[in-house]
LOBA-709734 format. One line per 3 residues: number of its first residue (from 1); their letters; for each residue x negated, y, z of C-alpha. Coordinates in pm, whole numbers. Layout:
<nodes>
NUM> a> X:Y:Z ~ ... .
</nodes>
This chain:
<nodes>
1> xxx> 1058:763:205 ~ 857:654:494 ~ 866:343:648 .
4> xxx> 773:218:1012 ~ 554:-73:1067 ~ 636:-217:1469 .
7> xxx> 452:-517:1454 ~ 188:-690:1178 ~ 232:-823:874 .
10> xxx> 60:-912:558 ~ -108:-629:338 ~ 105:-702:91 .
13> xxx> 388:-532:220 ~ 255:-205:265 ~ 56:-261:-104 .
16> xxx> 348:-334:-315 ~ 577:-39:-126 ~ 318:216:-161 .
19> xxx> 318:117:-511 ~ 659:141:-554 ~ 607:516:-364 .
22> xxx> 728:440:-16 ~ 478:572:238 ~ 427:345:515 .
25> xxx> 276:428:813 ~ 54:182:1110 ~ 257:211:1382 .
28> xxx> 172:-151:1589 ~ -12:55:1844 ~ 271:291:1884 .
31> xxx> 457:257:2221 ~ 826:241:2248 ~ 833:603:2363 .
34> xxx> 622:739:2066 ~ 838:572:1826 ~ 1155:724:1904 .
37> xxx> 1007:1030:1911 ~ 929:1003:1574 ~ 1220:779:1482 .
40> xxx> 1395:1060:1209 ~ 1094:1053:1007 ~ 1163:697:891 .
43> xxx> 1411:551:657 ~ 1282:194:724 ~ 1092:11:1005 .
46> xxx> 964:-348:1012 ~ 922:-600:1380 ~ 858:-903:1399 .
49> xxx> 932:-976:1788 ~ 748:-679:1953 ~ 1071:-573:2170 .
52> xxx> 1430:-521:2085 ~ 1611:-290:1908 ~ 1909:-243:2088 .
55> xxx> 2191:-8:2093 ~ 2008:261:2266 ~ 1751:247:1998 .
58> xxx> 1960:292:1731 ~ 2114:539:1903 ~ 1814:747:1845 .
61> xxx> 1818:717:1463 ~ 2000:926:1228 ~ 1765:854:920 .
64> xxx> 1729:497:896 ~ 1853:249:626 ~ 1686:-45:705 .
67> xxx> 1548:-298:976 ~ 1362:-593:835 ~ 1228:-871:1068 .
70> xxx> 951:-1066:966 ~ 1124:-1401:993 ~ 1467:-1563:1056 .
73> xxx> 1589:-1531:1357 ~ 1740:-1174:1460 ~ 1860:-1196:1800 .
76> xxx> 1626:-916:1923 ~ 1813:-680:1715 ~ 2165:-547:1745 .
79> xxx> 2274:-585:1379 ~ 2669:-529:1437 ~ 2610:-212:1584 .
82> xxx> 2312:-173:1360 ~ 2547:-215:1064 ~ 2823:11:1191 .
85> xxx> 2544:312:1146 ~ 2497:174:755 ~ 2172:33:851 .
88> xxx> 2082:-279:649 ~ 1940:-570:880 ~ 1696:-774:634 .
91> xxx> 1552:-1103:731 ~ 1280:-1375:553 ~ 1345:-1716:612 .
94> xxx> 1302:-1805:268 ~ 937:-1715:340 ~ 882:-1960:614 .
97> xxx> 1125:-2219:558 ~ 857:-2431:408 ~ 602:-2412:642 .
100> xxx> 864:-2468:956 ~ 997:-2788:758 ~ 656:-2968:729 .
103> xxx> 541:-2853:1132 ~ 889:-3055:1232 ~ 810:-3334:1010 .
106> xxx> 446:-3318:1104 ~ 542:-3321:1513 ~ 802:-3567:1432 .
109> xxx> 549:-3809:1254 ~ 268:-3770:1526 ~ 518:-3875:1783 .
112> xxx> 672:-4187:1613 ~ 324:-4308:1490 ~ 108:-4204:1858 .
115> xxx> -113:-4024:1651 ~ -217:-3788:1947 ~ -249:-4071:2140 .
118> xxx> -453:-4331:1913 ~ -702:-4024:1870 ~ -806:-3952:2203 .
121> xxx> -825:-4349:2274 ~ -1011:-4372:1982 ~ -1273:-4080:2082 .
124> xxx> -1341:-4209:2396 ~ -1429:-4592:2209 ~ -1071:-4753:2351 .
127> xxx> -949:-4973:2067 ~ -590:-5050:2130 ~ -351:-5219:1781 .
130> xxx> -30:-5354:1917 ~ 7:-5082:2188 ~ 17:-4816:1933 .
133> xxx> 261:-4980:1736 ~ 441:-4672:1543 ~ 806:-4655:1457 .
136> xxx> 943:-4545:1090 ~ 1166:-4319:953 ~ 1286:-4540:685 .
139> xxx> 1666:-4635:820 ~ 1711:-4436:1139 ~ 1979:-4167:1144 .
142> xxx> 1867:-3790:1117 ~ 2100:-3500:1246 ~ 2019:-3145:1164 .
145> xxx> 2199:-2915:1356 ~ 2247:-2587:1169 ~ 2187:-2655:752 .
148> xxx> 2065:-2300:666 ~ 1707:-2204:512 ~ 1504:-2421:789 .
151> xxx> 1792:-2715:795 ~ 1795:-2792:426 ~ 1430:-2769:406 .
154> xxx> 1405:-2993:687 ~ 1606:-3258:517 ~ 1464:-3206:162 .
157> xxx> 1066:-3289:337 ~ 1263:-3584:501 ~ 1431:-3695:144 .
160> xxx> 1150:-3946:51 ~ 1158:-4122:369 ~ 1478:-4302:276 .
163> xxx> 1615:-4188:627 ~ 2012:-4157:689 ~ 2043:-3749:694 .
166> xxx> 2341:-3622:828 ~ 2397:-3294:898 ~ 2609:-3047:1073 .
169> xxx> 2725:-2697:1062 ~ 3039:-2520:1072 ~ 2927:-2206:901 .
172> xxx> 2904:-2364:594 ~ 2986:-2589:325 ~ 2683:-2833:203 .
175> xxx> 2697:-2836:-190 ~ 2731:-3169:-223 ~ 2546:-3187:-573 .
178> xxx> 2236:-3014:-491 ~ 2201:-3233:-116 ~ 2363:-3585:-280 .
181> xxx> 2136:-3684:4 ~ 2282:-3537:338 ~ 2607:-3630:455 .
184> xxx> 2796:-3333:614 ~ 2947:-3434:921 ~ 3146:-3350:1216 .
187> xxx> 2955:-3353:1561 ~ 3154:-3656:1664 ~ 2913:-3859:1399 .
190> xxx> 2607:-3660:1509 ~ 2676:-3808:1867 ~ 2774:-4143:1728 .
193> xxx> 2487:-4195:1506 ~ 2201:-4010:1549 ~ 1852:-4159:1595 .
196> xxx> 1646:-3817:1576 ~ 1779:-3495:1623 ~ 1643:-3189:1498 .
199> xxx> 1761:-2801:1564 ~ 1788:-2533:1303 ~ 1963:-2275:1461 .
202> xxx> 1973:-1917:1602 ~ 2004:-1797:1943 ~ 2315:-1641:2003 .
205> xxx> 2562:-1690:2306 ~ 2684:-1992:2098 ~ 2350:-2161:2126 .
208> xxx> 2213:-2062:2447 ~ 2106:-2361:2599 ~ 2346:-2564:2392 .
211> xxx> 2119:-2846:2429 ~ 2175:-2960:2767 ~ 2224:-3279:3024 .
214> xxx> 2634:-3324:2865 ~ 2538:-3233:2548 ~ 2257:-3485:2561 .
217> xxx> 2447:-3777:2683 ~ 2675:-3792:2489 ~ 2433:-3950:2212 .
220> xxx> 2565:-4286:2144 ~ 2186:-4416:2109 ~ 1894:-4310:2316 .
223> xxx> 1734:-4021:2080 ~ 1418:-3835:1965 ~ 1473:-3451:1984 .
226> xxx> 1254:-3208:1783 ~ 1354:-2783:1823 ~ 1165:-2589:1595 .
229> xxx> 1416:-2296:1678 ~ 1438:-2092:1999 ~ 1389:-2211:2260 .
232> xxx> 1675:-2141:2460 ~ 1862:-2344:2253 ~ 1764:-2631:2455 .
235> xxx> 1712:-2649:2836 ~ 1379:-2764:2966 ~ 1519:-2915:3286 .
238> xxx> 1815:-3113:3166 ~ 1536:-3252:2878 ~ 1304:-3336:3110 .
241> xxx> 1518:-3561:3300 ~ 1650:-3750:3047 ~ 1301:-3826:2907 .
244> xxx> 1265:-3959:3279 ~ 1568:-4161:3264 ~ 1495:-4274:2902 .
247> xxx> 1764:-4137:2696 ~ 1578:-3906:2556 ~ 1324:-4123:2385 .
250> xxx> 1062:-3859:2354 ~ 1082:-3460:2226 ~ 853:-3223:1949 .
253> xxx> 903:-2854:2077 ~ 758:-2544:1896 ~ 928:-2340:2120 .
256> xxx> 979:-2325:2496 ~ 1277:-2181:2709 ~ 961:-2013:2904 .
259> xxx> 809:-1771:2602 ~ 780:-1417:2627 ~ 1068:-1197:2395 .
262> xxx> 775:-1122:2199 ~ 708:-1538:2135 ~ 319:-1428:2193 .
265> xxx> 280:-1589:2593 ~ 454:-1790:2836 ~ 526:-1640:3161 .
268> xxx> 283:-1845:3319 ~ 329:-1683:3662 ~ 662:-1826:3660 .
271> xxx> 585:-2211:3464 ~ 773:-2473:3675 ~ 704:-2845:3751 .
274> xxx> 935:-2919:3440 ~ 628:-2780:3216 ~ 379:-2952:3386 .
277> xxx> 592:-3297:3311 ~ 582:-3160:2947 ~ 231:-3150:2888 .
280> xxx> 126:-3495:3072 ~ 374:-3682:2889 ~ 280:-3930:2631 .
283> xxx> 613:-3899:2499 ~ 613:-3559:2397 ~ 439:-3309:2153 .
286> xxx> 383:-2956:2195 ~ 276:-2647:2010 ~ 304:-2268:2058 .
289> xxx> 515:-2137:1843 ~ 398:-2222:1501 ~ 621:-2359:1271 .
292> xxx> 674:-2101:1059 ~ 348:-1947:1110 ~ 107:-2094:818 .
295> xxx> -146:-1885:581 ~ 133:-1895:263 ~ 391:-1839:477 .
298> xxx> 282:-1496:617 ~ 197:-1381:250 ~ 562:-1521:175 .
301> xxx> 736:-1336:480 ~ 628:-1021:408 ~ 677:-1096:14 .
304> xxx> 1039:-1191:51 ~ 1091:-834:261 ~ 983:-659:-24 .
307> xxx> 1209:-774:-259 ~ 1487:-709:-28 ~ 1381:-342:75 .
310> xxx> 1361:-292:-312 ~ 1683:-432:-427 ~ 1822:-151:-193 .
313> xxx> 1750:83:-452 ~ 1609:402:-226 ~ 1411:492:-475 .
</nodes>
């Protein structure tokens, strides 16, 4: 019962399978090649990002039972056709959901209060009060776009704030008793009333680039807009101008339309004027990729895959 590892994870994983008497074996050096030439040998095999297993992967395998990404997102693996071969696709968001909760609410709060920018003044001995007035949370409406593990979380971090949550997803019914503080909603409120928006979703052809110029204007209010998702969920160019124009008050981004598959670079050969805008505007927050990406959450990631892998019962 050996199992793969693609890309890095925490030593747990490997510690608490061996115990259990998998074998699992370093393979983050391994190049695509080598690994499907030892594909058979493995009943399991863990990624993170590293490249995609596609169809033509998969192809290849006639021993597997399980995938398991380190994280939430799966887009860079073909689970339906995955799943047709009775391979199990495993993902972890409970282990980050935490961590990617406080980073939006952490962006999110820098922004409102000019945090980033009251620093710097106040490094270089500029003492400005009134023109770093902040703005609060208390009272404005909050729309969460996708209420899975990151959504909720989002809106539990937000529930002391007093905001107005609302939230929306069609996949799913909010139970009403455990959130007696979100409102589920139809996207028709989330245009009417929404102050600060904030994406939980996957990337899927549903998604790509969902956020866009007509999706964007048709916010009844001139908005914030934090994506701690993917970031082709939201395109860089149509944001960009409506930061210019000032409906789009100012933005938090994790992610960028421009990262590598593997979420480890930008393409930087390729970075247009749109990401230069980005990082000279006051009005907007940046940070690579890092949400979900804390010290307790890459114990928890690889923690949560463990359960999963044994609750398969392969041994």
């Amino acid at each position: 019962m050996k199992i793969l590892l693609i890309d890095t994870i925490h030593p747990v994983f490997a510690e608490k399978l061996t115990a259990k008497g998998f074998e699992v074996v370093d393979g983050t050096t391994w190049t695509r090649e080598k690994i499907l030439e030892h594909i058979n040998e493995f009943v399991g095999i863990s990624i993170r990002s590293r490249f995609k297993i596609d169809k033509s992967f998969l192809k290849q395998s006639s021993t597997l039972k399980f995938i398991t990404r380190a994280g939430a997102g799966m887009e860079n693996i073909d689970v339906a056709f995955a799943e047709t071969k009775g391979i199990a696709c495993i993902s972890s968001p409970e282990g980050n959901r935490d961590a990617v909760g406080e980073h939006a609410l952490g962006m999110l709060l820098m922004l409102l209060n000019r945090i980033k920018i009251a620093d710097a003044e106040v490094r270089n001995g500029i003492w400005k009060r009134a023109e770093n007035r902040g703005t609060e949370i208390k009272n404005k409406s909050i729309g969460i776009i996708g209420f899975g593990n990151m959504g909720s979380t989002f809106a539990k971090k937000l529930q002391g704030f007093e905001a107005n949550i609302l939230a929306y997803d069609p996949y799913l019914k909010i139970d009403a008793k455990k959130f007696s503080f979100v409102k589920q909603v139809e996207m028709n409120e989330i245009f009417d009333q929404t102050d600060i928006l904030s994406l939980h979703i996957p990337l899927n052809d549903e998604t790509l680039f969902l956020v866009n110029d007509e999706y964007i204007n048709r916010f009844n209010k001139n908005i914030y807009i934090i994506n701690t998702a993917r970031g082709k969920n939201l395109r860089i160019a149509d944001l960009v101008k409506n930061l210019k124009s000032g409906k789009v008050l100012g933005a938090c981004l994790d992610v960028l339309e421009y990262e590598s598959t593997s979420f480890e670079n930008l393409d930087a050969a390729s970075l247009p004027d749109d990401y230069k805008y980005l990082t000279q505007s006051e009005n907007v927050i940046l940070t690579p990729h890092i949400a979900g990406w804390t010290h307790e959450s890459n114990y928890k990631l690889a923690d949560v895959l463990v359960e999963k892998i044994l609750q398969l019962k392969l041994i």
